[in-house]
N, C-alpha and C positions, 0 to 999 in steps of 0.2 A: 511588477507589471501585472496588478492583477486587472487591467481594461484586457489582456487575454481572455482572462476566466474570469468575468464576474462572480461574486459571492453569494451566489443568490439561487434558491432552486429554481425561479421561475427563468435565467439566464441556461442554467446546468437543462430545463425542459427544452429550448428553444436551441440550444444547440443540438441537443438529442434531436429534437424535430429536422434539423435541416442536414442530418448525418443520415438520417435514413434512405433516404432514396439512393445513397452509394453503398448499405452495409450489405450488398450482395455482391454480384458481380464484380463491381469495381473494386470493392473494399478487395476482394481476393485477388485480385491481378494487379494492384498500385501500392498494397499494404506496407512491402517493404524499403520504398523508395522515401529518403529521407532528403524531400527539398529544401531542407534549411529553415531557420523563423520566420514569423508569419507565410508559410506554405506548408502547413504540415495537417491541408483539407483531403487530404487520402486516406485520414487515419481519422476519430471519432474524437479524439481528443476530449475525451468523458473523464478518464480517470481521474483528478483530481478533484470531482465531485463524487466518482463512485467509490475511493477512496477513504470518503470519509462519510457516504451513505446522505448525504444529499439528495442523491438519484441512489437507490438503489438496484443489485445487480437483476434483480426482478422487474424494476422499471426498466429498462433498457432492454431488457428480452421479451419483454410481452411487446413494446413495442414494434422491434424491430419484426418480429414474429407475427405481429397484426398483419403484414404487409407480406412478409415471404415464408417459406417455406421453411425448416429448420435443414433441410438439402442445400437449397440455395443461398440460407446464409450462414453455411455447416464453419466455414474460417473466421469470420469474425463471434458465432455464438464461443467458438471453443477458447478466442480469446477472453471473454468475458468471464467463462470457466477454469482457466488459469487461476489467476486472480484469488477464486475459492478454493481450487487444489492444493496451492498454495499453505494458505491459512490453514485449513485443514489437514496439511501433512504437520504444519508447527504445529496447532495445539496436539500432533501425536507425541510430539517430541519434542517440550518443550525448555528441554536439556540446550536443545543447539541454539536459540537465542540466548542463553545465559554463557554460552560458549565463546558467542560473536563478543559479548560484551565484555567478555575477560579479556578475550586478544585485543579489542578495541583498545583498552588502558594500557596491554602489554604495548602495543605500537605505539601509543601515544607516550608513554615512558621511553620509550627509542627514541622519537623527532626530539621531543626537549633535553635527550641527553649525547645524540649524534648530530653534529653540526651537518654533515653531507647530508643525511636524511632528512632533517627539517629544509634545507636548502630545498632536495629535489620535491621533496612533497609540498612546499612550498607552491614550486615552478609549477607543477601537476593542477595544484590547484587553483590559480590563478591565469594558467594558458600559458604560461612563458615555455615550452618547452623546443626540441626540433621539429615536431610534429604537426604541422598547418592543421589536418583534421580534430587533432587531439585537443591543439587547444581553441579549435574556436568550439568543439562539445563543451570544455570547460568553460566557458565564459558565455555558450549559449543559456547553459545549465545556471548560472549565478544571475544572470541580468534578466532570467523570463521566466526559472520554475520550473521549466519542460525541456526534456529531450525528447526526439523521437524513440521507439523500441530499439530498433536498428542500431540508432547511435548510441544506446547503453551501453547493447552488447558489446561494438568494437571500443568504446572507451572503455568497459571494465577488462578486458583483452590486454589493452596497450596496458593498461595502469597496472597490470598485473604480470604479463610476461616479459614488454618490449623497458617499461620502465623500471620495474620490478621493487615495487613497491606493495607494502602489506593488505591483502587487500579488504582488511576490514578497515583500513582508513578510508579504501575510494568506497568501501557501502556506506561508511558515515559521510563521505561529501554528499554523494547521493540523498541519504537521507533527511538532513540540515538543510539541504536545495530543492529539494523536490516539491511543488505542492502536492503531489499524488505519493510524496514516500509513503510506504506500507511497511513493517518490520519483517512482515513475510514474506510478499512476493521483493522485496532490496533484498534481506540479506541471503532468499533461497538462490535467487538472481545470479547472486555476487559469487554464491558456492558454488553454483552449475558452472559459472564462468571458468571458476577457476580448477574445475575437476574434482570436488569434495563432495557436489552430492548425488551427480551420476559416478563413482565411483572409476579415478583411472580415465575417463571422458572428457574434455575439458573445452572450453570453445577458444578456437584462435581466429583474430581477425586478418582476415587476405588484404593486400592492396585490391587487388583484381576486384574485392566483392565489393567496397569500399568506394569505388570508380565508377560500378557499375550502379550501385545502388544510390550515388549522389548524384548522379548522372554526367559524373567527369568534374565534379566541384570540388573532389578530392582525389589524389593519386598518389597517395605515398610509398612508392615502389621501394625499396631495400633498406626501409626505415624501421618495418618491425618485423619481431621474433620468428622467426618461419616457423620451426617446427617444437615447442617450448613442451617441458613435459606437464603433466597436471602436478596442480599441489599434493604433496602429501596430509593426509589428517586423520583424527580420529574415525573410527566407523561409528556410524550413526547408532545412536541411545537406542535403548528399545522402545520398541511401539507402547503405548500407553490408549485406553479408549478415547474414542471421539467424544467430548463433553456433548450430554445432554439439554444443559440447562435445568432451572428451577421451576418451580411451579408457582403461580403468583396467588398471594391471599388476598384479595382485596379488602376483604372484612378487617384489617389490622390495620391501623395509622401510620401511612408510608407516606418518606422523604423521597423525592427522586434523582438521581445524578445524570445528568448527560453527558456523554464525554465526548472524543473528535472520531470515533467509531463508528458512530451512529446518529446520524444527525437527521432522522426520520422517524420521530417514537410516537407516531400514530398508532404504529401495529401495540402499543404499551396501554395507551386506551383505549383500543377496541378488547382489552379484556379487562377491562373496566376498573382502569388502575387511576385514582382521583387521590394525585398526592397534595398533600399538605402545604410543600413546599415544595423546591425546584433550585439544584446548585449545578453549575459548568464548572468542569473539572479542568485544570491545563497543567496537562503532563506532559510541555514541552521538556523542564529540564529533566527528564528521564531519560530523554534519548540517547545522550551519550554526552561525554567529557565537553564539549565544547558546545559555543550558544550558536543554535538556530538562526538560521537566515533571517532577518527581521522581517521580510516581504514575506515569508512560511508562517511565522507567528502573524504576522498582521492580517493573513487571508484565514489562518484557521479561527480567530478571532471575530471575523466578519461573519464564516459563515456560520459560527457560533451563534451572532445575535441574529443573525437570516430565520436561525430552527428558531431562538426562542420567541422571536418576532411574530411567527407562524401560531406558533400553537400556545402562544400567551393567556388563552383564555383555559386553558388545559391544565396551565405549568402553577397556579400559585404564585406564592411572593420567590421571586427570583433571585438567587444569591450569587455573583459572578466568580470566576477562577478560583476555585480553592485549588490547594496544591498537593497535599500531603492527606493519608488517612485520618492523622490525627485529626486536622482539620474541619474532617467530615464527618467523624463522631462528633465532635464538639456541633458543631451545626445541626448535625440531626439530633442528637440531646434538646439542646436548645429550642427543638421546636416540637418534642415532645412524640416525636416516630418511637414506633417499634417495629421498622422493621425501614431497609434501606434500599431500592430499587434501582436496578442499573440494567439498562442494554448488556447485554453480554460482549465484554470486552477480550476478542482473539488476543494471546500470547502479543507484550511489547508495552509501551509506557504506560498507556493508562492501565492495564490489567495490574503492572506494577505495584500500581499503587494502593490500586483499588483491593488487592491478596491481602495486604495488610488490617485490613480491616476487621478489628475484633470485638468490640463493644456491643454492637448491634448486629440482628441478624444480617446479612448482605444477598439478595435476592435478586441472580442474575439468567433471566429468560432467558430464550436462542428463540433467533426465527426459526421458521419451519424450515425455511431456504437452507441454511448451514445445517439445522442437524440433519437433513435427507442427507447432504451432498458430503460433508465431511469426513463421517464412517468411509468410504472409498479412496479417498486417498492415501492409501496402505503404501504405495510403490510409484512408480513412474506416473506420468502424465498419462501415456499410452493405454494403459489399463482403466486410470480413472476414466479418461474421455468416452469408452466404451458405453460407462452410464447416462452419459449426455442427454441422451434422447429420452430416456426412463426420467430422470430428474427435470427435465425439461414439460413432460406431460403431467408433472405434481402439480403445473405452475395455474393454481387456477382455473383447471381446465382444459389448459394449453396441448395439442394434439401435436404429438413429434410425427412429421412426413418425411 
C-alpha cells in the first residue's frame, strides 16, 4: 500500500510540511495514542523515508526547528535522535547484529524442525492468534508497512513473553514488513524489549496501557504475561571507535554505488565527486533467511529510481541492482574506476556486502551528522540525549534554545 507513503522525496517534503504545525505541542501530548490505520496523523509518520534518507534526519530538524524552539519541540527532536543513537551504539558493536543473525537461523532451524513452533509462529505471524490486539498489529503490519511506535512495543511484548516465541523471529517479521525497518533501531528495539540491551530491564505490555492508549479499541485484560522475567544473553561486545569515514579524492576515476541507506548523495557532489558511472545496490537478500515482503522490495525499488531520477544528470550511465561484491568489482573494472565510492553504509545488509569488497579501493564518506553524533552513544539513551542541543547547534547554524 504504498498510496500511504508515496516513493518520492517530493511526497516524503509535503508530508514533512503538513506534520509541522503538530511537531510541538501536540506531537507531545497525542504521541503515544495508537488510532489504528489511516489515523496515525498524531505521529509524523516520516520514517520510512528517513529510514532510507530520502529526507534526511537534518531535513526534518531544520525544519521543524524553522518554526520552534528545540524546548518546545525537545519530544519529538529526541525522537528523531533515537534513530541515530541507535546506529551509532551498532556500529560500536558491531558484534550484536552478527549475533541477531546467528539466533535468527538458530530459530529458524527450530520452526522447520518443531511442528508446534512453526504452527505457533505461523499463527503469530498471520494474526490468527487469542489476542484481538495482537493480531490485528499483525495484519496491520503486512497489509500497510507501518505500525504505530506504541504498537511495536506491545507486540514485541506479547511475541515475546505472552506467546513466547524467539524473538529474533518477531525482529525479522518486523523487518521483512516494515517500510521504515532499520537493522539498528529493529533489532536494538527487539533487545530492549526483551531485556538484553538495558541489562535485567525488559518492557511488558499492560492491558490497562493498551486500553488507554487505543482509546478502548483494545482491552486484553488476563490475556498477557503479567510479570515475565527479561531474557537472559550474552553481555554486550566491547565498545569499538565510532567510524570516521574516508576522505574523498576526486582527482582518481570513481565508480559510484548508492544503496537504500542513503538515498540523498547531493552532499557526495558538493565535494566534487563526478563519477564515471553510477550502480544501485539491492541488498534485500541479506536481510535474513526468508524473502521480503514484495510491497518492501517494491517501494525500496521506487524510491531507488525517485534518487536516480533526481540526480541523473550527476549519476552517469546507470547500472540497476547489482547484488554481490563481486558483482561490483566486475562493474567497476569494466568501466575502468580506480577507486569505488559509496555513502557510508551503518552496520546491516548493504554494509554486508559492500565489507567484501577487495579489488578496488572502496571509499566510504560519513556525513558530518553521524560522525558528531555517534561517538556519544557510548551507554543509554539518557546520557547521549544530553548532547542533543550541542549536536543540534552543528546543524548549519542552527541555535539550540
Amino acid at each position: 500500500m504504498t498510496d500511504l507513503f508515496p516513493p518520492t522525496r517530493t511526497a516524503a517534503l509535503e508530508k514533512l510540511q503538513s506534520f509541522v504545525p503538530k511537531a510541538a505541542r501536540d506531537y507531545a501530548a497525542q504521541r503515544n495514542y495508537d488510532r489504528g490505520p489511516g489515523h496515525h496523523d498524531n505521529v509524523s509518520t516520516l520514517s520510512p523515508y528517513v529510514r532510507h534518507r530520502l529526507l534526511t534526519e537534518a531535513d526534518v530538524l531544520e525544519t521543524v526547528l524553522g518554526r520552534y524552539s528545540l524546548g518546545s519541540a525537545e519530544k519529538f527532536v529526541q525522537e528523531v535522535f533515537w534513530r541515530t543513537y541507535w546506529k551509532g551504539w551498532l556500529e560500536m558493536r558491531p558484534a550484536v547484529w552478527g549475533g541477531y543473525q546467528q539466533g535468527l537461523l538458530r530459530a529458524w532451524d527450530q520452526v522447520q524442525t518443531q511442528s508446534g513452533l512453526r504452527s505457533e509462529w505461523e499463527a503469530a505471524c498471520k494474526g490468527e492468534t487469542d489476542i484481538d490486539c495482537f493480531n490485528h498489529w499483525a495484519q496491520e503490519l503486512v497489509r500497510t508497512g507501518y505500525l504505530h511506535n506504541h504498537a511495536r512495543m506491545w507486540f514485541a511484548s506479547i511475541w515475546i513473553f505472552t506467546l513466547r516465541l524467539p524473538w529474533e523471529l518477531g525482529a525479522d517479521f518486523f523487518l521483512r514488513h516494515l517500510y521504515d525497518g532499520d537493522p539498528a533501531s529493529n533489532t536494538l528495539s527487539w533487545r530492549w524489549v526483551a531485556g538484553l540491551q538495558t541489562e535485567g530491564k525488559n518492557y511488558v505490555a499492560r492491558a490497562s496501557n493498551i486500553s488507554k492508549y487505543t482509546e478502548g479499541r483494545f482491552s486484553p485484560l488476563y490475556q498477557l504475561a503479567s510479570n515475565p522475567e527479561p531474557l537472559d544473553g550474552p553481555p554486550h561486545p566491547p565498545r569499538m571507535e565510532a567510524p570516521m569515514g574516508d576522505r574523498l579524492d576526486p582527482s582518481k576515476p570513481a565508480v559510484l554505488i548508492l544503496h537504500d541507506d542513503d538515498l540523498s548523495p547531493g552532499w557526495l557532489f558538493d565535494q566534487v565527486l563526478k563519477p564515471m558511472a553510477t550502480a544501485t545496490l539491492d541488498a534485500t537478500a541479506q536481510i535474513g533467511p526468508l524473502h521480503i515482503a514484495p510491497q518492501v522490495k517494491t517501494f525500496k525499488a521506487a524510491l531507488m529510481a525517485d534518487c536516480t531520477a533526481r540526480w541523473s544528470s550527476s549519476l552517469g550511465p546507470v547500472t540497476s541492482d547489482l547484488t554481490t561484491a563481486q558483482e561490483i568489482e566486475d562493474w567497476a573494472h569494466s568501466m575502468g574506476a580506480e577507486q569505488i565510492v559509496t555513502p557510508y553504509a551503518p552496520v546491516g545488509p548493504a554494509a554486508t556486502i559492500l565489507n567484501d569488497i577487495r579489488a578496488l579501493p572502496l571509499v566510504r564518506p560519513l556525513r558530518d551528522f553521524d560522525r558528531r553524533a555517534w561517538p556519544h552513544a557510548t551507554a543509554g539513551f539518557f546520557k547521549f540525549k544530553k548532547k542533543i542541543p550541542e549536536l543540534v547547534g552543528a546543524m548549519k547554524g542552527l541555535q539550540p534554545v
